[in-house]
TORMARTOR-809308 format. One record per residue (C-alpha): residue number from 1; residue in three letters; x, y, z. Coordinates in Angstrom, 3 decimals. Example, Ala and Ser with C-alpha at 12.3 -4.5 7.8 and 13.67 -1.06 7.14 Angstrom:
2
R   num   residu          x          y          z
R     1      ALA     12.300     -4.500      7.800
R     2      SER     13.670     -1.060      7.140
//
This chain:
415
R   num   residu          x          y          z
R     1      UNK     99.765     19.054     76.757
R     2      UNK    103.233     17.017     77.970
R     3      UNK    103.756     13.506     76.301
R     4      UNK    103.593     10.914     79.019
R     5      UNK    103.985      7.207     78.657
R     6      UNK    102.041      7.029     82.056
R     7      UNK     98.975      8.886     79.969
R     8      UNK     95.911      6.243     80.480
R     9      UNK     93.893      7.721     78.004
R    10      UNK     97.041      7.268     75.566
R    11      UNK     97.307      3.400     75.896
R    12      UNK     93.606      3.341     75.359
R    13      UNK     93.752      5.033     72.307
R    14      UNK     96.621      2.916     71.213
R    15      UNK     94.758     -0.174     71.854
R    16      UNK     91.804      1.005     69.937
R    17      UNK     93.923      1.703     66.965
R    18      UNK     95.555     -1.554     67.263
R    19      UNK     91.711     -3.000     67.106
R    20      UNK     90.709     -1.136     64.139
R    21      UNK     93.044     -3.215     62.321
R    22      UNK     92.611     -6.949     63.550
R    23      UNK     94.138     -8.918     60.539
R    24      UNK     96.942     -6.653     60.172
R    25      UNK     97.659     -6.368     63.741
R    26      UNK     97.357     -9.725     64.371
R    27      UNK     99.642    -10.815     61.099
R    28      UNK    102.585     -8.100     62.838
R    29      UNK    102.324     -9.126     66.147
R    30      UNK    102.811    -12.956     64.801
R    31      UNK    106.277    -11.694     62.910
R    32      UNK    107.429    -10.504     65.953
R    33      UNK    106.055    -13.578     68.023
R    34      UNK    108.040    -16.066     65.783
R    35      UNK    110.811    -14.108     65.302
R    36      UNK    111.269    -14.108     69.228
R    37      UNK    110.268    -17.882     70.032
R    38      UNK    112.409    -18.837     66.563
R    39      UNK    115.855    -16.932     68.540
R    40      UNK    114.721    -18.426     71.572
R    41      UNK    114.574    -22.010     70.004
R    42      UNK    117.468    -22.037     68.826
R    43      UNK    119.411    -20.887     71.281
R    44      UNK    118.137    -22.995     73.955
R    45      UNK    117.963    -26.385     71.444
R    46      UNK    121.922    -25.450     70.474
R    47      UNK    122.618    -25.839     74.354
R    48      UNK    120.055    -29.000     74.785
R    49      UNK    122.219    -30.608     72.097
R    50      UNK    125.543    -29.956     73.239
R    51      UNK    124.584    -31.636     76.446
R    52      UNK    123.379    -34.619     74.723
R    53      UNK    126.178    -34.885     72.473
R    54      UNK    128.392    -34.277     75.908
R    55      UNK    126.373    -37.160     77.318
R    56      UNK    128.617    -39.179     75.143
R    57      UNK    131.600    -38.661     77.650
R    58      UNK    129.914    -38.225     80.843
R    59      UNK    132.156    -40.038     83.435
R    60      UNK    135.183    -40.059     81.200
R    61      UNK    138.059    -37.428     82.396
R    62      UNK    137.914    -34.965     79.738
R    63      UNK    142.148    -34.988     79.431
R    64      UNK    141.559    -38.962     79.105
R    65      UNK    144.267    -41.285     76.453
R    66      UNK    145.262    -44.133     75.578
R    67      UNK    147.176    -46.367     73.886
R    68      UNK    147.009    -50.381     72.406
R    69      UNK    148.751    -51.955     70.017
R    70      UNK    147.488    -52.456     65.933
R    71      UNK    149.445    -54.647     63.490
R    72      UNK    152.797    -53.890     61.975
R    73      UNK    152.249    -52.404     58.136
R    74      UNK    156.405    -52.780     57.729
R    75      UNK    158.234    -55.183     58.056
R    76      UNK    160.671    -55.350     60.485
R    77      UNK    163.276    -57.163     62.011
R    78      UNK    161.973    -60.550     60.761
R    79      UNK    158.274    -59.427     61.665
R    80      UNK    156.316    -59.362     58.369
R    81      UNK    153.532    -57.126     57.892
R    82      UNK    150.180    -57.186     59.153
R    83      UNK    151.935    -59.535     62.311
R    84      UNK    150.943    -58.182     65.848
R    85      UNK    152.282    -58.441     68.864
R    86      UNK    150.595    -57.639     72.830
R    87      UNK    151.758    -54.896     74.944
R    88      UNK    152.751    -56.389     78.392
R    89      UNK    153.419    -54.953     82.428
R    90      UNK    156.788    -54.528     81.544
R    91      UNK    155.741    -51.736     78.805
R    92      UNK    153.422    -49.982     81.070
R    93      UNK    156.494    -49.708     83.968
R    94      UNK    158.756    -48.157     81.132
R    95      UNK    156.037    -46.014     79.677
R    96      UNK    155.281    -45.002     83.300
R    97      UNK    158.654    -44.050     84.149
R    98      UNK    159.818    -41.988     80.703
R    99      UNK    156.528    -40.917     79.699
R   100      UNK    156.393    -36.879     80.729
R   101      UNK    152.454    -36.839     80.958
R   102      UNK    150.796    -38.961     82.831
R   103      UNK    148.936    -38.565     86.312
R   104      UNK    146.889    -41.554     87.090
R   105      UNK    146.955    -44.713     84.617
R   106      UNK    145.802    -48.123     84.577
R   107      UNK    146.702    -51.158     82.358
R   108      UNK    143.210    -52.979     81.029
R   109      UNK    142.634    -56.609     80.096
R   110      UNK    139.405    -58.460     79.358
R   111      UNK    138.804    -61.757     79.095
R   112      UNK    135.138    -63.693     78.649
R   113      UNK    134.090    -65.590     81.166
R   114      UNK    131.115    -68.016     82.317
R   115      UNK    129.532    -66.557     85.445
R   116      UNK    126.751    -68.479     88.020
R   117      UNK    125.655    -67.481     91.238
R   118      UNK    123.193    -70.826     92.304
R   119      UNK    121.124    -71.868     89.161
R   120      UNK    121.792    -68.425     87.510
R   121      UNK    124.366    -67.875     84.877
R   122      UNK    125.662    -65.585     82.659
R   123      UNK    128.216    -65.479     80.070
R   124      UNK    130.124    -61.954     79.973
R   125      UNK    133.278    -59.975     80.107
R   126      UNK    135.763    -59.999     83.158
R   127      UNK    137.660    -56.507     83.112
R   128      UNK    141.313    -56.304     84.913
R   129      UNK    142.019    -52.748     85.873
R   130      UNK    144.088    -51.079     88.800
R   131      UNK    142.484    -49.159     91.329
R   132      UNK    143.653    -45.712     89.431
R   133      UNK    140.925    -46.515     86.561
R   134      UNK    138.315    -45.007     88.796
R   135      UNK    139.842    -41.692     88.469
R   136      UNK    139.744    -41.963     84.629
R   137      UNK    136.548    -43.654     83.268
R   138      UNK    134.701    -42.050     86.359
R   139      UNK    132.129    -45.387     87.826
R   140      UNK    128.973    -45.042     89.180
R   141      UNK    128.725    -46.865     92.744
R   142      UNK    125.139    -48.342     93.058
R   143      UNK    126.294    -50.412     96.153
R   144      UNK    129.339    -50.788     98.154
R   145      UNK    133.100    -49.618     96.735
R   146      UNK    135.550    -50.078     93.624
R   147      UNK    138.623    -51.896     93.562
R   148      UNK    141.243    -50.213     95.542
R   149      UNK    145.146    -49.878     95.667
R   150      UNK    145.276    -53.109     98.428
R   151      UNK    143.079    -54.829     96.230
R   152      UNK    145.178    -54.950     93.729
R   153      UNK    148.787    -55.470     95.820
R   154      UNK    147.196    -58.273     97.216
R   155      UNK    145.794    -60.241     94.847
R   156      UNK    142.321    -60.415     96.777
R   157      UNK    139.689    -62.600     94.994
R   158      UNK    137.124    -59.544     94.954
R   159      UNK    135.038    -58.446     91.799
R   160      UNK    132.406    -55.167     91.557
R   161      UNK    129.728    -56.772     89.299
R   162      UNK    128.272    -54.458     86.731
R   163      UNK    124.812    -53.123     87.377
R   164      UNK    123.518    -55.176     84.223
R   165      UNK    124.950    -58.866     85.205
R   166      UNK    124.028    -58.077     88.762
R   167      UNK    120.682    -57.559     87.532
R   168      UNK    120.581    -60.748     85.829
R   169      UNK    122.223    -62.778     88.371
R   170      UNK    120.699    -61.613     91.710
R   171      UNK    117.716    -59.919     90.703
R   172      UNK    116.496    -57.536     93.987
R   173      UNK    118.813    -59.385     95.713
R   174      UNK    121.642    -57.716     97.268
R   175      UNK    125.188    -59.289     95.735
R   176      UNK    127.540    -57.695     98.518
R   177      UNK    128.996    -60.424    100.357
R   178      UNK    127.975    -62.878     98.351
R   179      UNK    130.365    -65.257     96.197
R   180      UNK    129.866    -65.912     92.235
R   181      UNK    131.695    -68.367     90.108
R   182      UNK    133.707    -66.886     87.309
R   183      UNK    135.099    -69.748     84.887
R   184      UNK    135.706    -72.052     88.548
R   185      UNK    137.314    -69.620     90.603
R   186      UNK    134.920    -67.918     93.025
R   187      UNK    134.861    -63.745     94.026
R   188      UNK    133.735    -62.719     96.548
R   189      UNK    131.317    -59.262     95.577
R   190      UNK    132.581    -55.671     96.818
R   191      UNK    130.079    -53.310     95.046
R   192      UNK    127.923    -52.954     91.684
R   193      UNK    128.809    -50.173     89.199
R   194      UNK    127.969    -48.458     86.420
R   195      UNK    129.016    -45.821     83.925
R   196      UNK    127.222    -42.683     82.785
R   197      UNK    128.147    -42.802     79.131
R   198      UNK    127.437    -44.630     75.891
R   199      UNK    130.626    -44.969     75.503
R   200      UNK    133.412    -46.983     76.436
R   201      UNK    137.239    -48.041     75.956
R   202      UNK    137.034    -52.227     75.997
R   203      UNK    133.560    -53.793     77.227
R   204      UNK    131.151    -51.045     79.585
R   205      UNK    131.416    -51.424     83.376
R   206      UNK    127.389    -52.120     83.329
R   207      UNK    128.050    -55.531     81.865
R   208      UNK    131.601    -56.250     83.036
R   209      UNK    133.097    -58.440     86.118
R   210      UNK    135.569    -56.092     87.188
R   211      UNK    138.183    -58.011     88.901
R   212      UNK    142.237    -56.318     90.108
R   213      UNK    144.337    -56.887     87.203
R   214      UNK    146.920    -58.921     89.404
R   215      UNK    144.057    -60.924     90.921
R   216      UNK    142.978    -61.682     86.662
R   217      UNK    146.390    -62.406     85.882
R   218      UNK    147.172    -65.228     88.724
R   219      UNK    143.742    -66.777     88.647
R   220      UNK    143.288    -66.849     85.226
R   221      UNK    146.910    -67.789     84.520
R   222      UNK    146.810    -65.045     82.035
R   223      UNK    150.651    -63.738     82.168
R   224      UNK    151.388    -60.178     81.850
R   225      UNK    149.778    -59.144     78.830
R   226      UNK    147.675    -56.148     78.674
R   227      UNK    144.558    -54.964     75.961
R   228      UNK    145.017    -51.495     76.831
R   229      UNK    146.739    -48.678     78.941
R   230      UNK    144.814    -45.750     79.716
R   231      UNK    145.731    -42.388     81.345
R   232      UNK    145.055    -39.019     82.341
R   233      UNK    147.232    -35.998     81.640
R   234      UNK    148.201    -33.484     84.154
R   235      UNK    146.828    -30.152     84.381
R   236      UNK    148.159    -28.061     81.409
R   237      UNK    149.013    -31.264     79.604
R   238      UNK    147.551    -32.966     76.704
R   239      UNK    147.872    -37.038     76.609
R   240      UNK    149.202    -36.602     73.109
R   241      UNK    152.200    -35.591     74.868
R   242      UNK    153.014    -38.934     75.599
R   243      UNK    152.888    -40.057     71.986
R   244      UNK    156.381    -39.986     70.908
R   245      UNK    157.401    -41.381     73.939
R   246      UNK    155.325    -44.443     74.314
R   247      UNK    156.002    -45.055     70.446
R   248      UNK    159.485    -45.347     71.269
R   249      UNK    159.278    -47.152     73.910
R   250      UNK    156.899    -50.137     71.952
R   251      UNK    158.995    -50.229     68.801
R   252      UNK    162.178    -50.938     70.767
R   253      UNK    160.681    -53.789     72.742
R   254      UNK    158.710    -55.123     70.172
R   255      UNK    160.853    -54.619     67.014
R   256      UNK    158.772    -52.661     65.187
R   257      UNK    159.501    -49.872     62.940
R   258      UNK    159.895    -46.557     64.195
R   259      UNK    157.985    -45.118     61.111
R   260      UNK    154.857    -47.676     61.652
R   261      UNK    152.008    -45.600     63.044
R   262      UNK    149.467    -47.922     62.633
R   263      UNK    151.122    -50.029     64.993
R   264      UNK    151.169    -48.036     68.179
R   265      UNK    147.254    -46.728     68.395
R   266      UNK    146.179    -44.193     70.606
R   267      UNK    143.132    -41.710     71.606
R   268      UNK    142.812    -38.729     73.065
R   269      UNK    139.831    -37.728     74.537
R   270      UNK    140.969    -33.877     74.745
R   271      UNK    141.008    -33.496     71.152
R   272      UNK    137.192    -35.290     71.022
R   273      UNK    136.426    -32.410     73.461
R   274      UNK    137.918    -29.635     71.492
R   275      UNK    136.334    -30.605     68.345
R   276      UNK    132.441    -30.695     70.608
R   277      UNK    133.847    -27.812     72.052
R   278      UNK    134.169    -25.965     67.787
R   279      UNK    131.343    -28.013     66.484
R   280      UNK    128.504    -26.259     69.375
R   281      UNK    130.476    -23.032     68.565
R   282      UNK    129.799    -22.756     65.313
R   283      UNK    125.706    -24.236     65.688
R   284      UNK    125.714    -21.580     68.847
R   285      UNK    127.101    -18.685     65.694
R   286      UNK    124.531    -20.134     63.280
R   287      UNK    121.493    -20.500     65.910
R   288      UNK    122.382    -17.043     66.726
R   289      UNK    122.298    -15.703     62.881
R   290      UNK    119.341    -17.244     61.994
R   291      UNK    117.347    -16.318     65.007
R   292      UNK    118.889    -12.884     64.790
R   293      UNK    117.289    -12.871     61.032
R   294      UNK    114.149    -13.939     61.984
R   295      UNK    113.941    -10.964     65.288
R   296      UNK    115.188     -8.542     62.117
R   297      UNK    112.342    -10.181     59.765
R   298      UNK    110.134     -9.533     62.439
R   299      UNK    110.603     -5.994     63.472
R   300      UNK    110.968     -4.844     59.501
R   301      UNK    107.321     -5.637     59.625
R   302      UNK    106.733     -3.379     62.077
R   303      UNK    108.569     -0.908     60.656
R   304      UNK    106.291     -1.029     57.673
R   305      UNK    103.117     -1.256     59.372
R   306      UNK    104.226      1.697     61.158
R   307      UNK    104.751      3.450     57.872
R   308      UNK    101.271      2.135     56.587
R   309      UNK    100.110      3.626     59.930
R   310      UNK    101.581      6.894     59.802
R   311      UNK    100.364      7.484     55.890
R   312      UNK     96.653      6.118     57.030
R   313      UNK     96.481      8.708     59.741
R   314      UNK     97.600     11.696     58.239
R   315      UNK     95.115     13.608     58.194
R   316      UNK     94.205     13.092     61.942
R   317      UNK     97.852     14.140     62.511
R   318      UNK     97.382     17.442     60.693
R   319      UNK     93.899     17.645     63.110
R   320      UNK     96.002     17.109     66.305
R   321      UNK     98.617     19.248     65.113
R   322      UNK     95.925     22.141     65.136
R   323      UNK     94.585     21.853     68.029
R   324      UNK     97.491     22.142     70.027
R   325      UNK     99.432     18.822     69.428
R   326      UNK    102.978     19.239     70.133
R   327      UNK    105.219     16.955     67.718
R   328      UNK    106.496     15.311     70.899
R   329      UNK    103.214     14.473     71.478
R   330      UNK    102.882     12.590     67.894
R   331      UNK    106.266     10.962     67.922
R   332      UNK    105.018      9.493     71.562
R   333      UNK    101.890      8.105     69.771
R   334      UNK    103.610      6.146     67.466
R   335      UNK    106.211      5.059     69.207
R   336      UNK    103.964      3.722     71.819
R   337      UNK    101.872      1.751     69.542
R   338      UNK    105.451      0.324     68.088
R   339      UNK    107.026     -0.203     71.455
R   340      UNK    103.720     -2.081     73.180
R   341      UNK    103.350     -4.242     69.786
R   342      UNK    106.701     -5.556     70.066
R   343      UNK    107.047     -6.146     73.874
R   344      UNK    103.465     -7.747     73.647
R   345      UNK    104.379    -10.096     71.164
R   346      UNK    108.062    -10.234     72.015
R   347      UNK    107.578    -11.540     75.587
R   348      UNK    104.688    -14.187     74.295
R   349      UNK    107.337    -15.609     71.568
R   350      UNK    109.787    -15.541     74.356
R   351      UNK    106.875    -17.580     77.283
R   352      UNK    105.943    -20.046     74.056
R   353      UNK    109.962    -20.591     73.407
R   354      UNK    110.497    -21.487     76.975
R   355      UNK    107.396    -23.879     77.333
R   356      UNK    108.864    -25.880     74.378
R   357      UNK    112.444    -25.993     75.630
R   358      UNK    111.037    -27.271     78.806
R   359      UNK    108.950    -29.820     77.318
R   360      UNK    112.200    -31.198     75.321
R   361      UNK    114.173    -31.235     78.678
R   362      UNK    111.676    -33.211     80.294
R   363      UNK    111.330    -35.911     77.379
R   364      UNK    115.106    -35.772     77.346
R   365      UNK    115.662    -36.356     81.610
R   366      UNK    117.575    -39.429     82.313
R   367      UNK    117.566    -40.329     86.158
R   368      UNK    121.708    -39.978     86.678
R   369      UNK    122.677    -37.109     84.149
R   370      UNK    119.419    -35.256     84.348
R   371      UNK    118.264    -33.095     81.748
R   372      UNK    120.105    -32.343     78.640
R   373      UNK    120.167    -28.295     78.780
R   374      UNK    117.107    -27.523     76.856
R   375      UNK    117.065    -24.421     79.096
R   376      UNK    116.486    -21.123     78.132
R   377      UNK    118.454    -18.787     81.039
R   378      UNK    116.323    -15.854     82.637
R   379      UNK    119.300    -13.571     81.989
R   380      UNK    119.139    -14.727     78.021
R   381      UNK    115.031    -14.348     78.300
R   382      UNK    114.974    -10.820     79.227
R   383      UNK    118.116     -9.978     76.694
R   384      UNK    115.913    -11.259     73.927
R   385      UNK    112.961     -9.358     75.349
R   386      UNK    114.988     -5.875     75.910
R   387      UNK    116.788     -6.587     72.441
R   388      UNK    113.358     -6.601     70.874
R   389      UNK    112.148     -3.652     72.936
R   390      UNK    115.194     -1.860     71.612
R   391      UNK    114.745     -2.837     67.884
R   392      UNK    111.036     -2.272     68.056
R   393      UNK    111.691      1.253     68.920
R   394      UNK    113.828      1.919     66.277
R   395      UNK    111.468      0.630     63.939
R   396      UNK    108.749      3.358     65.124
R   397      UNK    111.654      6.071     65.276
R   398      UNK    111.497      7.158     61.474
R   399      UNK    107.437      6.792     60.878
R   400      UNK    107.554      8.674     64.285
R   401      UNK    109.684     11.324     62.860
R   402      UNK    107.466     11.056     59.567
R   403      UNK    104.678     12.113     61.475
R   404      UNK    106.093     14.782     63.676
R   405      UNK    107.539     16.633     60.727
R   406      UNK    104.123     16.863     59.155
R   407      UNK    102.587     20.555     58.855
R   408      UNK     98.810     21.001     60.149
R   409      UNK     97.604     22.593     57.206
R   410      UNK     99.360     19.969     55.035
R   411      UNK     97.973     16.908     56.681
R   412      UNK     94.307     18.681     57.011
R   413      UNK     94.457     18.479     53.011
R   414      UNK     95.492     14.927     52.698
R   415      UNK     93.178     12.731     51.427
//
């Protein structure tokens, strides 16, 4: 008699074993089950969360700064503390010329305005940017363009409405074309726009008149200050870079203390990036321990139904033995009952793990970013499966030895 697992009349009397024992099958093949869906879970819930805490900065370029000016806590130079001051054009030319970091920038400034487009109006925020900002808080173009570099140079009287006011000032109407009011002085409308993210650095494109910053500055008779300067870093660069420099360059034209940090503010984006980038580390090393426990959890209970298996069947052991049983052909019994127990249940947990995750992803879909990630990869399906497959054959490997070392005459006298 050769052990096969290819032996029909094997798997049939595995399965009838397995049915002897309902309650305790059933009770073991759940440990697995929910050890499996548990490492599933979490593993495909710590990559659903990353995206939606990514979400966060969707649009935004992830080597994105900034800086705007705070107050002065020392006095300086006849400036008392807690005075401010406002960066200006002539800043962002020096900072653009010294600073060793920078790739594409734009000076911001917004300003509230009234806005009316026939009997509609709406009171909002008109944002000044150059056409570089595009490349840095990334739009999204629902109709026609952005502002572009000839925009700017010349002044035109365009605007891109935000897909909110141009909601509440057109309604299904199309805007392009078409001229709104903005505090007297009409624009004529180039595109509607949006941004992907939560956040924001000043007022959010959706609900924003975004006008050329020269074109804010002359019709608004706003001179050259600025709110803020933002700007990307160059590949291998970190905005930070620019720090020292651009801190230098404020507290000389602006008399303020070299040793005042809170008066030159900044942000880097990169470093928000590298601390998601640690935080979903560690939850991805945590979801993986505590699933990992649970799979363990899981196939110890096999292990020690396997045991309670081996001692129960003793004596039809020693029986098998003396007819001709080879101890190959034990240690194939019990294995097999081990191994189909835990890919059974394994690959259910598994099926159940990936229904939920897709469930999640589909109550978490929005229509321009999609789904979050609650995904659990075919790859990491069938590692979790084969990892089971592996443990669960351990597990059977000592009751299996057990029961091969036991003599015929021995396990005939068991009771």
């Amino acid at each position: 008699m050769r052990p096969t697992i290819f032996d029909i009349e094997n798997w049939s009397e595995i399965g009838a074993t397995l049915a002897r024992n309902k309650t305790r099958t059933f009770l073991t093949a759940f440990g697995i089950f929910w050890g499996t869906a548990m490492l599933a879970m979490l593993w495909g819930g710590a990559n659903g969360f990353e995206g939606i805490m990514r979400r966060n900065f969707a649009g935004f370029s992830t080597n994105l700064g900034a800086c705007f000016p705070g107050s002065r806590s020392i006095s300086y130079k006849g400036y008392n503390k807690g005075s401010y001051y406002s960066m200006t054009m002539q800043d962002v030319e020096a900072i653009r010329r010294v600073a060793p970091a920078i790739e594409s920038s734009s000076p911001m400034v917004n300003i509230s305005v009234n806005a009316a487009y026939g009997m509609r109006s709406k009171a909002g925020y008109a944002l000044g940017v150059e056409s570089d900002y595009a490349k840095i808080l990334i739009p999204v173009i629902s109709e026609g363009r952005f502002i572009n570099a000839a925009d700017v140079s010349g002044k035109k009287k365009v605007v891109v409405l935000g897909r909110n006011v141009a909601n509440e000032l057109f309604g299904g109407e199309s805007p392009l074309g078409k001229f709104i009011n903005l505090n007297g002085v009409y624009f004529m409308c180039i595109g509607v726009a949006s941004q992907l993210s939560d956040a924001s650095i000043g007022n959010r494109i959706d609900d924003s008149y975004v006008l050329p910053i020269t074109t804010l500055r002359n019709a608004f008779n706003y001179g050259n200050k600025i709110h803020f300067f933002v700007y990307t870093a160059p590949q291998g660069k970190s905005p930070s870079d620019n720090n020292k420099v651009i801190r230098r360059i404020l507290s000389v034209a602006h008399s303020i203390d070299p040793a005042d940090e809170r008066a030159v503010q900044f942000m880097d984006i990169s470093e928000m990036f590298k601390m998601v980038d640690g935080l979903f580390l560690g939850l991805g090393i945590l979801a993986l321990f505590v699933g990992f426990g649970s799979l363990m959890a899981g196939i110890i209970g096999v292990g020690n139904i396997m045991w309670i298996v081996v001692k129960e069947r003793t004596h039809e052991f020693g029986i098998r033995r003396a007819i001709g049983a080879t101890p190959a052909n034990i240690t194939v019994q019990v294995l097999s009952e081990s191994v189909m127990l835990t890919l059974i249940a394994g690959t259910a947990g598994v099926c159940f793990a990936a229904l939920v995750l897709g469930i999640a992803d589909k109550m978490t879909m929005q229509p321009v970013l999609g789904p979050a990630g609650f995904q659990l990869a075919f790859a990491t399906a069938v590692g979790i499966v084969a990892a089971f497959f592996v443990l669960g054959s351990i597990a059977g490997t000592l009751p299996a030895v057990k029961a091969m070392k036991i003599k015929p005459i021995e396990a005939i006298r068991d009771k």
